[in-house]
matplotlib code that plots the C-alpha trace (Angstrom):
import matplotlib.pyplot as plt

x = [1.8, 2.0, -0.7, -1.8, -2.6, -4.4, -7.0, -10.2, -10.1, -8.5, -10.4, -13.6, -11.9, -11.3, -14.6, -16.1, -14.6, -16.4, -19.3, -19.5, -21.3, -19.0, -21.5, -23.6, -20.5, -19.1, -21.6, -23.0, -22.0, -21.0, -23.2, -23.3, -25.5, -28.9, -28.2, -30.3, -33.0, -30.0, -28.0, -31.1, -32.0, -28.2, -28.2, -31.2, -29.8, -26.8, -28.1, -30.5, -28.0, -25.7, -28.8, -28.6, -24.9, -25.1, -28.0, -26.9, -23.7, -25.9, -27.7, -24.2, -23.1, -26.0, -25.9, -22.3, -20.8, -18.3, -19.5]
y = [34.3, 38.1, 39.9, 42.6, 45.9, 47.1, 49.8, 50.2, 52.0, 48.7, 46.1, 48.5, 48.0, 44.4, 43.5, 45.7, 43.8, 40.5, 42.4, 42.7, 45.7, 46.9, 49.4, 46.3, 44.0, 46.8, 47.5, 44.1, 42.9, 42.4, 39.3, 37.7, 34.2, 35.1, 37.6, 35.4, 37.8, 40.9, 38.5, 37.4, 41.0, 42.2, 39.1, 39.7, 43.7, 42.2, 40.2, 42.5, 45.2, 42.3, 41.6, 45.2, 45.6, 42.4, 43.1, 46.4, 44.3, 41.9, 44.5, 46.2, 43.2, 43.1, 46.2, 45.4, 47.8, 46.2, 46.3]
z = [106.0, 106.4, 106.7, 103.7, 104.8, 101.7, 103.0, 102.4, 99.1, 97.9, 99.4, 98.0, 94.2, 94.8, 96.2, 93.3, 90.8, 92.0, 92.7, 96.1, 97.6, 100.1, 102.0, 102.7, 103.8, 105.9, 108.0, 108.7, 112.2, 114.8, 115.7, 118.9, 120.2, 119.3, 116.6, 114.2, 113.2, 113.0, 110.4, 108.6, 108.3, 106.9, 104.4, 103.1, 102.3, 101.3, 99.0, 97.6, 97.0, 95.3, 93.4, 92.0, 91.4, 89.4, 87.2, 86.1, 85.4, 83.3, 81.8, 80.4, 79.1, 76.6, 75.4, 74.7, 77.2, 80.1, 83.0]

ax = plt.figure().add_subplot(projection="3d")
ax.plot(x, y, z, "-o")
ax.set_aspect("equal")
plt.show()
């Protein structure tokens, strides 16, 4: 399989469209042995921010908007 070269401002609209905060996925990393606190510590902002994104989704939704 070749690989895709989409850039970022695609792979930003792709992961958008599931959702995916892409500041928080960016910047995560790179994690070495004994990097557990450092990942903790990105997944729980990752989450959080995903947290956000999808409740103002949510939100949208019921006031009959898309999202």
């Amino acid at each position: 399989m070749a690989k895709a070269n989409l850039g970022d401002s695609e792979v930003k609209h792709r992961l958008a469209t599931h959702l995916v905060p892409w500041d928080e996925l960016a910047n995560a990393g790179p994690y070495a042995e004994g990097d557990a606190e450092k990942v903790q510590r990105e997944y729980t902002a990752f989450l959080a921010a995903r947290a956000q994104v999808v409740s103002w989704a949510i939100r949208r939704l019921c006031d009959g908007r898309e999202p």
